[in-house]
C-alpha positions as CSV (number, residue, x, y, z in Angstrom):
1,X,-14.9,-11.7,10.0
2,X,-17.2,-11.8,13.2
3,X,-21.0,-13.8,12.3
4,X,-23.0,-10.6,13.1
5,X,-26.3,-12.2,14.0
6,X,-27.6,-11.2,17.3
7,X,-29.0,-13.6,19.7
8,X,-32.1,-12.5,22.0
9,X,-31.2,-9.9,24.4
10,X,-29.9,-11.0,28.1
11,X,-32.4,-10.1,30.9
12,X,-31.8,-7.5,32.6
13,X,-31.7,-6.4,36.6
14,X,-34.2,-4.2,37.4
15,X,-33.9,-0.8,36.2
16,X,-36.0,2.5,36.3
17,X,-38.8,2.5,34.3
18,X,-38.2,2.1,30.6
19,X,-34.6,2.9,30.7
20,X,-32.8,1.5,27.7
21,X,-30.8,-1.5,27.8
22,X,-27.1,-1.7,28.4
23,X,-23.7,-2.0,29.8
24,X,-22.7,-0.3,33.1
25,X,-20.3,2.1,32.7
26,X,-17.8,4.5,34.9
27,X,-17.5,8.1,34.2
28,X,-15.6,9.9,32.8
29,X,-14.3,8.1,29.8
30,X,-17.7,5.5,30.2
31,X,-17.7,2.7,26.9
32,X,-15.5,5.2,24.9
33,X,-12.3,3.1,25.4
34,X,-13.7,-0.4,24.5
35,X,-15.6,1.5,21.7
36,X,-12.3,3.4,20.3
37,X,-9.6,0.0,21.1
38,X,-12.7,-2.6,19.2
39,X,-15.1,-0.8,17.3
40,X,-16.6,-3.5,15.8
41,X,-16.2,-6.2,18.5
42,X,-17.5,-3.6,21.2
43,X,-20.7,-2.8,19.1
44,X,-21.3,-6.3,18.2
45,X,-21.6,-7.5,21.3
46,X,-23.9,-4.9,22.7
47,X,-26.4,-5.6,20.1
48,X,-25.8,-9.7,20.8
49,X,-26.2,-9.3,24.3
50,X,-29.1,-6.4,24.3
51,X,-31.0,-5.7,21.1
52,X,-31.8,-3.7,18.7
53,X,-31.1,0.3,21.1
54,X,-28.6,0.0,23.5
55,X,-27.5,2.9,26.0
56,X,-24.1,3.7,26.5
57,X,-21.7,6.2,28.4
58,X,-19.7,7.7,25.7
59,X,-17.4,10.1,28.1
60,X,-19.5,13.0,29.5
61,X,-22.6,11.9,27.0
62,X,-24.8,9.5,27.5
63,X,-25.0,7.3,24.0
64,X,-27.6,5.1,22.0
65,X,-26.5,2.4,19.6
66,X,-29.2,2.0,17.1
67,X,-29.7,-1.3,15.1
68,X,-32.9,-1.1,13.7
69,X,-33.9,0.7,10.7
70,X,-37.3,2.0,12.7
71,X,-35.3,3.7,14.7
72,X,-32.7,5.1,12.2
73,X,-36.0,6.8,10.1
74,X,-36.4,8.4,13.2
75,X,-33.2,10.0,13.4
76,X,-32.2,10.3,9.7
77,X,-35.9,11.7,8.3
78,X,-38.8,11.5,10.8
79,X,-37.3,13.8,13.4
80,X,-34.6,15.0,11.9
81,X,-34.7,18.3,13.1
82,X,-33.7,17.1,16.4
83,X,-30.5,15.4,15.3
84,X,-27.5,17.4,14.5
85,X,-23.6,16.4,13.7
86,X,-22.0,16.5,17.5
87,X,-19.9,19.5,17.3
88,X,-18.1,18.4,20.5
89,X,-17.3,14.9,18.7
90,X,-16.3,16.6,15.5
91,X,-13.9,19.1,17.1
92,X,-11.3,16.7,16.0
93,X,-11.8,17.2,12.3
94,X,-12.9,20.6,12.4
95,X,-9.5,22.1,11.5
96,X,-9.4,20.4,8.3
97,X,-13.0,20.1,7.4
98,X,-13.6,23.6,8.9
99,X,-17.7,24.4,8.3
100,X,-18.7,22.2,5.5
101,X,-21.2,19.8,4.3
102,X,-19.7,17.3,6.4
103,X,-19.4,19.4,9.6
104,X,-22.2,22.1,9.8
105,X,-25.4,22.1,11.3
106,X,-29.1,24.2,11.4
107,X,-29.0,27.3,8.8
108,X,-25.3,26.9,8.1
109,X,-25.7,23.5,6.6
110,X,-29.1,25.0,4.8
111,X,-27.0,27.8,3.0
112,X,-24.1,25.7,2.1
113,X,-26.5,22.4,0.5
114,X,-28.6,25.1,-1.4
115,X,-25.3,26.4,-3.1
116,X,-23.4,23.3,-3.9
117,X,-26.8,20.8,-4.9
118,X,-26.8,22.6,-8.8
119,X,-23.7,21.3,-8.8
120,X,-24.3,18.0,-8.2
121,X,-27.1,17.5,-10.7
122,X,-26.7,14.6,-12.2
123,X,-26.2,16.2,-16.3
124,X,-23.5,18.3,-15.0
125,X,-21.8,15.6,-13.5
126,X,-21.9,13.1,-17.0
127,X,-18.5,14.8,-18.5
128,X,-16.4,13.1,-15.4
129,X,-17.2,9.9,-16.5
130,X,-14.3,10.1,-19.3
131,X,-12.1,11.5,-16.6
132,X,-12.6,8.5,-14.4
133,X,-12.4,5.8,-17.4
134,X,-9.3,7.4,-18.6
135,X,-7.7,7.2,-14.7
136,X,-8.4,4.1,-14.6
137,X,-7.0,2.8,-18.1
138,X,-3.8,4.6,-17.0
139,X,-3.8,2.2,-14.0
140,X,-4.2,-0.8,-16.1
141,X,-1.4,0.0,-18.1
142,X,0.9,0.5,-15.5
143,X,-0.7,-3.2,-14.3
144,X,0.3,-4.7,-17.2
145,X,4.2,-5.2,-16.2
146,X,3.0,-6.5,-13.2
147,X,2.9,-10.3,-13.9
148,X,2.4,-12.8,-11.2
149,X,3.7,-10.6,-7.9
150,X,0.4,-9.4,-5.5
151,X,-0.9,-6.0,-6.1
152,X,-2.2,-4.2,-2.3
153,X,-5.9,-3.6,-3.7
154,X,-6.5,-1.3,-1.0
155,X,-3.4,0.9,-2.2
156,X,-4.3,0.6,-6.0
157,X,-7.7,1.8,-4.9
158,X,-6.5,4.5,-2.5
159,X,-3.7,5.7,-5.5
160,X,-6.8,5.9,-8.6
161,X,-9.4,7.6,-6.4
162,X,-7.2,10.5,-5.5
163,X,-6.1,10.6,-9.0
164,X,-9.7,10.5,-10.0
165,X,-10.7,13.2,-6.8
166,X,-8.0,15.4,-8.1
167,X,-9.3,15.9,-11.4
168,X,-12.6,16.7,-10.4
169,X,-12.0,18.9,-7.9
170,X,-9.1,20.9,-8.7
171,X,-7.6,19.5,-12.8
172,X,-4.8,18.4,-11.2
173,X,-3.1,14.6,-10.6
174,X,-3.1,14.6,-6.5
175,X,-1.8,11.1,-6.5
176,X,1.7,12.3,-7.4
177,X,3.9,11.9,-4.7
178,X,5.1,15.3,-5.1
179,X,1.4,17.0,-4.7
180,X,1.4,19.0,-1.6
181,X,-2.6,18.8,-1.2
182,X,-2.3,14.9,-1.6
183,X,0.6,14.3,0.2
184,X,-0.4,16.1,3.0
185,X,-4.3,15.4,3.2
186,X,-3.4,11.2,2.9
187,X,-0.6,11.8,5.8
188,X,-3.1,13.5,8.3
189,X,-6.3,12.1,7.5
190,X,-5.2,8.7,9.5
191,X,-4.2,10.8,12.5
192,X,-7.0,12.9,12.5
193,X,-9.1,9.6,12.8
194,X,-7.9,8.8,16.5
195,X,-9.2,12.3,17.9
196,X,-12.0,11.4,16.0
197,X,-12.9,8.3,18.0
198,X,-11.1,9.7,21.4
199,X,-10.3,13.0,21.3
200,X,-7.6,12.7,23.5
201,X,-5.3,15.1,24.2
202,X,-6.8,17.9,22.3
203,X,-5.2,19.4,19.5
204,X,-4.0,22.5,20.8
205,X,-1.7,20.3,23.0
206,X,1.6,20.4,21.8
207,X,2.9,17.1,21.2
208,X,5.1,16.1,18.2
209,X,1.9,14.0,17.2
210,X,-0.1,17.4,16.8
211,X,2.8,19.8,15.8
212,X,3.2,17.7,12.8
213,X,-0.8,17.8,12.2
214,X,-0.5,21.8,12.3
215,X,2.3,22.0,10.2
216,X,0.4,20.1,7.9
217,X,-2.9,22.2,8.1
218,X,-0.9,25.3,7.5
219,X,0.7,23.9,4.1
220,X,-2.5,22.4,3.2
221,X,-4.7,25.9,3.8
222,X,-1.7,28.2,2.0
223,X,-2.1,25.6,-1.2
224,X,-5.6,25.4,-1.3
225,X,-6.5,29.1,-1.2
226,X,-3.9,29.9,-3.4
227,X,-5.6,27.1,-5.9
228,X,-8.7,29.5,-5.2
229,X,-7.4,32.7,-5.8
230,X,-6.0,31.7,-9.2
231,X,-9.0,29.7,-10.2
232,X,-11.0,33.3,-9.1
233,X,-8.8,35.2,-11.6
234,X,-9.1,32.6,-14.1
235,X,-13.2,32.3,-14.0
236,X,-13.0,36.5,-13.8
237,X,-11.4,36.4,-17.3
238,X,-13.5,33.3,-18.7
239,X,-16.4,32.9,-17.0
240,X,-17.5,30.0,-19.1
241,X,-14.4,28.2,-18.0
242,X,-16.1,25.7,-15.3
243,X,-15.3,22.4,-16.2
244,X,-14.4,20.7,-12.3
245,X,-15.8,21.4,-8.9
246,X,-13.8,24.1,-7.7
247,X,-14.8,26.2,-10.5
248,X,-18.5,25.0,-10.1
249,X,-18.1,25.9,-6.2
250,X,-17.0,29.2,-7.2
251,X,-19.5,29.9,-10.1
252,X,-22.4,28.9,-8.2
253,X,-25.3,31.0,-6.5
254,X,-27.7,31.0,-3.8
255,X,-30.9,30.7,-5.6
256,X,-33.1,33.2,-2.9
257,X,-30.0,35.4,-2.4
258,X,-27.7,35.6,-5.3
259,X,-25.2,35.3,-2.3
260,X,-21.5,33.2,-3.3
261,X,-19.2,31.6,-1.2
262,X,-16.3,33.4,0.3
263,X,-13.0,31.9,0.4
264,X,-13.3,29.8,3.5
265,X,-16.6,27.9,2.6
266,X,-14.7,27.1,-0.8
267,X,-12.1,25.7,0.8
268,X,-13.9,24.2,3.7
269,X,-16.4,22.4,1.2
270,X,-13.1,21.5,-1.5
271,X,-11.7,19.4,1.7
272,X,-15.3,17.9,2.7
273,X,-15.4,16.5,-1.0
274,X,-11.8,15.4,-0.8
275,X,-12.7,13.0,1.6
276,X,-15.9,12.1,0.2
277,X,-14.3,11.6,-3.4
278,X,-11.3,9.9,-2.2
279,X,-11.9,8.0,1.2
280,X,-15.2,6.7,0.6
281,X,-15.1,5.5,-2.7
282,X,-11.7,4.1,-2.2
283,X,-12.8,1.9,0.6
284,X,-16.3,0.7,-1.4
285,X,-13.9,-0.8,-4.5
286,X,-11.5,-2.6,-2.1
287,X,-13.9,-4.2,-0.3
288,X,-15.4,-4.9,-4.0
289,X,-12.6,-7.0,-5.0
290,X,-12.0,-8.6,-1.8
291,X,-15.6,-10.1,-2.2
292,X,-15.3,-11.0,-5.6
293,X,-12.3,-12.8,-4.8
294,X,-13.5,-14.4,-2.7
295,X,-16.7,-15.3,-5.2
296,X,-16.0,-16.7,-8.8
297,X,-19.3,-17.1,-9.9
298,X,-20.3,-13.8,-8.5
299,X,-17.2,-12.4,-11.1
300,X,-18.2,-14.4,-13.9
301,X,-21.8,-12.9,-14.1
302,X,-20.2,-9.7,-13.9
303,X,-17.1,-10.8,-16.8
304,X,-20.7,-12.1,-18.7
305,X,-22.6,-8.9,-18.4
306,X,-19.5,-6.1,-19.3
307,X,-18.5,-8.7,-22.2
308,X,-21.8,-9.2,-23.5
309,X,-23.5,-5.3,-23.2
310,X,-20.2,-3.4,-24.0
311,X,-18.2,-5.5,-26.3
312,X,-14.9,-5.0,-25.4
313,X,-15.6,-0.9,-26.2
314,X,-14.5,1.7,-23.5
315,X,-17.6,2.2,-20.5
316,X,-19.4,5.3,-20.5
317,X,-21.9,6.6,-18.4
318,X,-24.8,7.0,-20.9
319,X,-24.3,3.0,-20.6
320,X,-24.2,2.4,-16.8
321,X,-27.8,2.2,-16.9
322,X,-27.3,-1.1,-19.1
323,X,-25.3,-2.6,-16.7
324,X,-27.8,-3.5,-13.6
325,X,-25.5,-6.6,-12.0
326,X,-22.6,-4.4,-12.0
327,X,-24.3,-1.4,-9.9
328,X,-25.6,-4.5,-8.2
329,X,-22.1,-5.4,-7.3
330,X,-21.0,-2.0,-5.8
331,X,-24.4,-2.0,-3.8
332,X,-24.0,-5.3,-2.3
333,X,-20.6,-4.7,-1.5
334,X,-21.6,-1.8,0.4
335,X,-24.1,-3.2,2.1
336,X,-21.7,-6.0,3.6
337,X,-19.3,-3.2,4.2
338,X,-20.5,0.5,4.1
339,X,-18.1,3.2,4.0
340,X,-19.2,4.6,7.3
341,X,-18.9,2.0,10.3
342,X,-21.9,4.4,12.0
343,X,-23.1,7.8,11.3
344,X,-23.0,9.5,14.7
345,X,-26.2,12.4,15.3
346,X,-26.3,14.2,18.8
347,X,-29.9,14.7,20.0
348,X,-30.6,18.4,20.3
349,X,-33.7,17.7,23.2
350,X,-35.1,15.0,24.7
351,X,-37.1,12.4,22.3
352,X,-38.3,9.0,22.4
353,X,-37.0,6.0,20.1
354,X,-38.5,2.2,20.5
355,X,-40.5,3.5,23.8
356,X,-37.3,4.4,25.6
357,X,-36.8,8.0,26.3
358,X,-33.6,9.4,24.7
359,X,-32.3,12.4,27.1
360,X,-31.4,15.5,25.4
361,X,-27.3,16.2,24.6
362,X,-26.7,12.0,24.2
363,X,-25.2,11.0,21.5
364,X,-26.9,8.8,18.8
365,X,-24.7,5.7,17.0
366,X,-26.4,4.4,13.6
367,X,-24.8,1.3,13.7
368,X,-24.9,0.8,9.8
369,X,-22.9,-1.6,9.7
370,X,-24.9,-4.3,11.6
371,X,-27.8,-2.8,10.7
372,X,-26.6,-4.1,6.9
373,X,-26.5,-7.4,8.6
374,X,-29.7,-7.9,10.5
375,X,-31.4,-10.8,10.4
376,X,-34.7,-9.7,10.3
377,X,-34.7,-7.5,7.2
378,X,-31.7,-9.5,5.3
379,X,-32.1,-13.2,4.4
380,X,-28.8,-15.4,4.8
381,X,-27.1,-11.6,6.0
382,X,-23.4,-12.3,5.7
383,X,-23.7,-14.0,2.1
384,X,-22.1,-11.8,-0.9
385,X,-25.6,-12.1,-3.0
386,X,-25.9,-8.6,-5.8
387,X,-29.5,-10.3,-6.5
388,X,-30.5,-9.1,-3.4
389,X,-31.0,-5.5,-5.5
390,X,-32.8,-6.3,-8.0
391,X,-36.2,-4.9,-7.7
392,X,-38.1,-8.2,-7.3
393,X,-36.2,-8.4,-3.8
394,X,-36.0,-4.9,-3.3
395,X,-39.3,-3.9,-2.9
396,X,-40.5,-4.9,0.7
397,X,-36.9,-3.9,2.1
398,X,-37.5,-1.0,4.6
399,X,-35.7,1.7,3.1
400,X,-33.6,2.4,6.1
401,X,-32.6,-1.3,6.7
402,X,-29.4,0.3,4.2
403,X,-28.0,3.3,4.6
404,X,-24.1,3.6,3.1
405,X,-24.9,7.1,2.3
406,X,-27.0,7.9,5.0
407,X,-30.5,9.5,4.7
408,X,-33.2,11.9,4.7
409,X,-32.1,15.4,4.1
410,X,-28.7,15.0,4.7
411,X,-28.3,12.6,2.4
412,X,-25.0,12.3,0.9
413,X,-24.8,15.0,-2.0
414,X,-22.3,13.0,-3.9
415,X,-24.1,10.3,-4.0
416,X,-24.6,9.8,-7.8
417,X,-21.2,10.8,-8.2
418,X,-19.9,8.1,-5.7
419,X,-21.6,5.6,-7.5
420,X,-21.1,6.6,-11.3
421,X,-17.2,6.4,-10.2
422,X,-17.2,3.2,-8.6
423,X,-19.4,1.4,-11.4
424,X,-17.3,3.1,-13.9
425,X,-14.1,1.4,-12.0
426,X,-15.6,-2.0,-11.7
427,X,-16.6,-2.5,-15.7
428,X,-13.3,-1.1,-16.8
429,X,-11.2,-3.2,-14.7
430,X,-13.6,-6.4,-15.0
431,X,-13.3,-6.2,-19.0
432,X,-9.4,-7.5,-19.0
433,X,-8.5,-8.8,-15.2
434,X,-9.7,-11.7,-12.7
435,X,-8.6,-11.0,-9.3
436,X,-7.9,-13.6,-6.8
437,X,-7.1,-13.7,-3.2
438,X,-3.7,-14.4,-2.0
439,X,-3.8,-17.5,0.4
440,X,-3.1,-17.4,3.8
441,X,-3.3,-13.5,3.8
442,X,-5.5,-12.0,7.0
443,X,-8.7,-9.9,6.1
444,X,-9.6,-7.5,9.4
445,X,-11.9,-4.8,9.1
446,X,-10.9,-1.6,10.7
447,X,-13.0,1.2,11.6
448,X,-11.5,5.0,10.5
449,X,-12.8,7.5,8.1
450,X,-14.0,4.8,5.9
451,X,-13.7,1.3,7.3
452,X,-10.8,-0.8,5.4
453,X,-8.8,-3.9,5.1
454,X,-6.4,-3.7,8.7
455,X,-3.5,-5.2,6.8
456,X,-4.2,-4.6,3.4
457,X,-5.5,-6.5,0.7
458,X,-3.3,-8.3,-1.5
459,X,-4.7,-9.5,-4.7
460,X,-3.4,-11.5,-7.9
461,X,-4.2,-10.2,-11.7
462,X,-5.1,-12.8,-13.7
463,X,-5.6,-10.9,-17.0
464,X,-8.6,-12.3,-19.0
């Protein structure tokens, strides 16, 4: 892994007036290829070499990355208003993620939150936890004729939290090789991720590359409204009969309007949490092993804590709150490696951030991943230390220095799930396995939906 600690910015020629710092660029394509072909060396060394808000050319745009977590508030909460999701950057995704949570902007994204939030209330969400505990005991046992051979973490991970993302969202095991909606969403979501980052050549072109992606779409839209339709029928006859998302999605109401969701918010919001459930969280537990790993006094402390507070019995989430290192864990591990690279906003009129003037239509980078790293807000920033969480250390952190599920009113609405999943994983696994690095093996971080071990992560069980 690079050492992310910036040194003091280069001087720069002379400019006009207050012009942010940066790297000149050539239209049309601008930083975009460097930023697409080394995401993370490209953005590290544009902080090195110029602080804390760099501009860019980011093809037709002109682009900001922001370090600092001043200048994220500004973005994220302060003048949020001004900062949408860059529908011209999102294109790419659009014809999976259609208008959802993820996606949508202004009123749109209003409507949509105030339906879904009820569901997301934290009591409502309790009765998954067995779901995910009893995913992952099914794991274990299949781990247990394992022996000595190397399991790929990042594949274990990627295999539960569809399982888990299945079950929540629809009752049904998506990790199956023979599940359509999984098959097909875990097959396209990787291509989908280059337009993503260069959009190039669109995806009405038709190249094999994006005849296959349509193909896909159309197999994935038939089987998920036809998951709808039934579910409809089946919540018409029993309308007490909401026990996972879908069902939620479909039973719930606009509070001012008594307005529902049609079919196509459904099943644009059921592929929004898809990822969310399934990309996101999957990445956050690899990376979670890696470290501890890597760390076996870290692991101890957590072996200590699950030992000592649930004696060997089955985790639950009315306990979770009993376990303080362990969400310490996932939150360290986050912070070292968030789920999102950057969270990208596109500035809706002209503004100003850190006394440089940000031009209306540029496009805004919240570089959360060295932001989780900087110096200045984050003692020794590239140790693995869950203490840095507890509230003693906790309290005089600016509350945008860490960010892995963004902020302000956007702030991820799964949140609490995201987390009850992960901590849930962790204390299940750490009551009967150690997990150790295999030697020699390269760790690379690349950047895509979520970022992720390049080669994957190969680990050894050593049951306890």
């Amino acid at each position: 892994m690079r050492h992310m600690t910036p040194t003091a910015p280069e001087t720069q020629p002379a400019e006009e007036p207050r012009k942010a710092p940066g790297p000149h660029s050539f239209p049309p394509l601008g930083s975009a290829p460097a930023f697409a072909r080394d995401t993370e060396g490209f953005t590290f060394r544009m902080w090195r070499r110029y602080g804390d808000l760099v501009r860019v050319r980011f093809l037709l745009w002109p682009g900001y990355l922001l370090y600092h977590p001043d200048h994220v508030k500004m973005v994220l909460h302060d003048h949020h208003r001004n900062y949408d999701k860059p529908s011209a950057m999102l294109g790419s995704v659009m014809p999976l993620f259609g208008n959802g949570l993820f996606t949508s902007n202004g009123e749109s994204w209003l409507h949509q939150r105030r339906l879904m939030q009820p569901s997301f209330h934290h009591k409502r969400l309790e009765h998954f936890g067995t779901v995910m505990t009893d995913a992952t005991l099914a794991m274990l046992e299949r781990w247990q004729n394992q022996g000595e051979q190397p399991l790929n973490m990042e594949t274990e991970m990627t295999r539960l939290t569809l399982h888990i993302a299945g079950l929540t969202l629809f009752n049904l095991d998506l990790s199956s090789d023979v599940n359509v909606v999984g098959h097909t969403f875990t097959t396209m979501l990787p291509q989908l991720t280059r337009y993503f980052l260069l959009p190039f050549p669109p995806l009405w072109v038709p190249t094999p590359r994006n005849r296959r992606l349509q193909t896909g779409l159309k197999t994935l839209n038939q089987v998920v409204y036809d998951m709808i339709s039934q579910r409809r029928q089946r919540l018409a006859n029993s309308p007490a009969e909401a026990f996972d998302l879908l069902s939620m999605l479909l039973s719930a109401r606009d509070e001012e309007t008594g307005e529902e969701m049609n079919d196509q918010q459904v099943r644009d919001e059921v592929m929004t949490l898809l990822l969310a459930g399934h990309e996101t969280t999957s990445a956050t537990l690899t990376w979670t092993w890696y470290l501890l790993s890597q760390h076996p006094e870290i692991e101890q402390r957590l072996h200590d804590e699950v030992d000592r507070v649930l004696g060997g019995q089955i985790p639950t989430v009315d306990r979770l709150g009993d376990l303080p290192y362990t969400r310490n864990v996932i939150q360290e591990a986050m912070r070292l490696y968030p789920p999102a690279f950057f969270i990208i906003r596109h500035a809706i009129a002209s503004d100003e951030i850190g006394g440089y003037p940000i031009p209306a239509n540029s496009l805004i980078f919240l570089m959360a991943h060295m932001l989780h790293r900087h110096p200045a807000f984050w003692e020794e920033p590239e140790r693995f230390d869950p203490d840095r969480f507890t509230p003693e250390r906790s309290t005089n952190r600016p509350r945008y220095a860490y960010i892995p599920f963004g902020g302000g009113p956007r702030l991820c609405i799964g949140n609490s799930l995201a987390m009850m999943e992960a901590q849930l994983v962790l204390a299940t696994v750490a009551q009967r396995y150690s997990l150790r690095r295999v030697p020699g093996h390269p760790v690379e971080l690349q950047v895509s939906v979520a970022t992720r071990p390049r080669y994957g992560l190969p680990l050894t069980l050593h049951p306890r």
